[in-house]
C-alpha positions as CSV (number, residue, x, y, z in Angstrom):
1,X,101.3,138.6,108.7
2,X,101.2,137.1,112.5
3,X,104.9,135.9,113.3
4,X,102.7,132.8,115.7
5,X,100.7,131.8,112.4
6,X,103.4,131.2,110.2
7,X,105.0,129.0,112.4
8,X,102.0,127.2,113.3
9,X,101.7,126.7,109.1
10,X,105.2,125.8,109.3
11,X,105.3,123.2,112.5
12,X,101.7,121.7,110.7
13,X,103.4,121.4,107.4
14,X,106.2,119.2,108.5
15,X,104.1,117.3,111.2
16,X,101.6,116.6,107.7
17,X,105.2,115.7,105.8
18,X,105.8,113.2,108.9
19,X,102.4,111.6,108.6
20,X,102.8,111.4,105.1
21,X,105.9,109.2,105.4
22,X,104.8,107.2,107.6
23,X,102.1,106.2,105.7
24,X,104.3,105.6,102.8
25,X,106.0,103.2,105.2
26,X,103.2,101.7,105.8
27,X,102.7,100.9,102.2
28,X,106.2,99.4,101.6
29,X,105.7,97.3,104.6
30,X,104.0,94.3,103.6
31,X,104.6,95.1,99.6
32,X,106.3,92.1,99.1
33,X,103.9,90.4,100.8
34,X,101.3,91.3,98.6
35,X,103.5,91.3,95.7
36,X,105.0,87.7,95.6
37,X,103.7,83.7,96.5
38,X,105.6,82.2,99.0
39,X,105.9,82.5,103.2
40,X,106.8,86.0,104.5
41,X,106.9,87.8,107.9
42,X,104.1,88.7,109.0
43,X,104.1,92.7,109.5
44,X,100.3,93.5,109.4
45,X,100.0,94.1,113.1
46,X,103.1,96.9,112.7
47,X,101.6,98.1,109.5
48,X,98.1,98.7,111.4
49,X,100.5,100.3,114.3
50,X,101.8,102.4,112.0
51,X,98.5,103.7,110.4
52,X,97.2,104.4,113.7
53,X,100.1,106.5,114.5
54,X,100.0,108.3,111.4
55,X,95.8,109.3,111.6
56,X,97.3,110.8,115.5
57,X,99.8,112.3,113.7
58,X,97.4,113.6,111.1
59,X,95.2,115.0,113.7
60,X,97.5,116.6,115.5
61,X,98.6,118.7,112.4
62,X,94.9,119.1,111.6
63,X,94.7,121.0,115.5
64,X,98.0,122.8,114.6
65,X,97.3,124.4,111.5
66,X,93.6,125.1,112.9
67,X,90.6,123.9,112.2
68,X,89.3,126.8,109.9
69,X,92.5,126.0,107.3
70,X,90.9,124.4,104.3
71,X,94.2,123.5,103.4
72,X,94.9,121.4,106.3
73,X,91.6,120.0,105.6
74,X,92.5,118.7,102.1
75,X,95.6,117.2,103.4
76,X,93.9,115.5,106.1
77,X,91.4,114.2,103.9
78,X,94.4,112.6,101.6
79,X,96.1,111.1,104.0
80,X,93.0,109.4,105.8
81,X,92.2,107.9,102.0
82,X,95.2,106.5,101.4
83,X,95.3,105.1,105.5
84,X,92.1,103.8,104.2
85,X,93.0,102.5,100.8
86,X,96.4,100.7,102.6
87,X,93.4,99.3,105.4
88,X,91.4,98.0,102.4
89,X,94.6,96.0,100.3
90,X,95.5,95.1,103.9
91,X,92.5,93.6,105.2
92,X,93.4,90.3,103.6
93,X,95.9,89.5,105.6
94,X,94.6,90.5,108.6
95,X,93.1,87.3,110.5
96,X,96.6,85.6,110.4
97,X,97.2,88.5,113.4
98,X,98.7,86.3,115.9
99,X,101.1,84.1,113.4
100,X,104.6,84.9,112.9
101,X,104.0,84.4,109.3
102,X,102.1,85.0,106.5
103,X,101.7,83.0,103.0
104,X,100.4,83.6,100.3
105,X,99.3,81.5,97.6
106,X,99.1,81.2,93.8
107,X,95.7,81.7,93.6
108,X,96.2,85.2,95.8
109,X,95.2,83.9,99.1
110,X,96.5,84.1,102.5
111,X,97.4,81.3,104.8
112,X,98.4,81.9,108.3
113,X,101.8,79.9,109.1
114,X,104.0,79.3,112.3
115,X,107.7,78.9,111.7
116,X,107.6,76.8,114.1
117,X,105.0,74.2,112.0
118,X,107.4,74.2,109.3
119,X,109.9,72.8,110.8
120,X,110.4,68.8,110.5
């Protein structure tokens, strides 16, 4: 076995590893968010940062590991579905992009809040 290919497989696997936890970042990043009523930070623009970042990552262990590795492939395919499924359970809370906070109601809807507003 070619010494250069098995640390190509190597570098591609922890680059995929990398991407992988940043995307599991991503999810824990507005959990609470989506978990409980009340005012929060608003960390949708970082989470959407951080997806980004992880599909370059993700591509750039898809062009280490070569695009005729099926297994690459399959891991590449994984992560973009779960970027995609974070995007989707995101997306509600993405037109309060330029407030500092976020809200969320009872009835599981998002308002857009300033700290600033709430102050007396």
């Amino acid at each position: 076995m070619n010494v250069t290919r098995v640390v190509r497989a190597g570098a591609a696997t922890a680059v995929f590893a990398f991407a992988a936890l940043v995307v599991c970042f991503a999810f824990g990043g507005t959990i609470e968010m989506e978990s409980f009523p009340g005012p929060r930070e608003n960390l949708a623009p970082v989470v959407v940062g951080m997806l980004v970042f992880a599909l370059l990552v993700t591509g750039g262990g898809l062009a280490l590991a070569g695009r005729r590795s099926y297994t690459a492939w399959a891991v590449s395919a994984a992560l973009v579905a779960l970027m995609g499924l974070r995007m989707w359970t995101l997306a509600p809370m993405l037109h309060c992009w330029s407030y500092d906070s976020v809200s969320r109601d009872d009835d599981g809807a998002y308002r857009c809040l300033n700290r600033g507003d709430m102050l007396p």
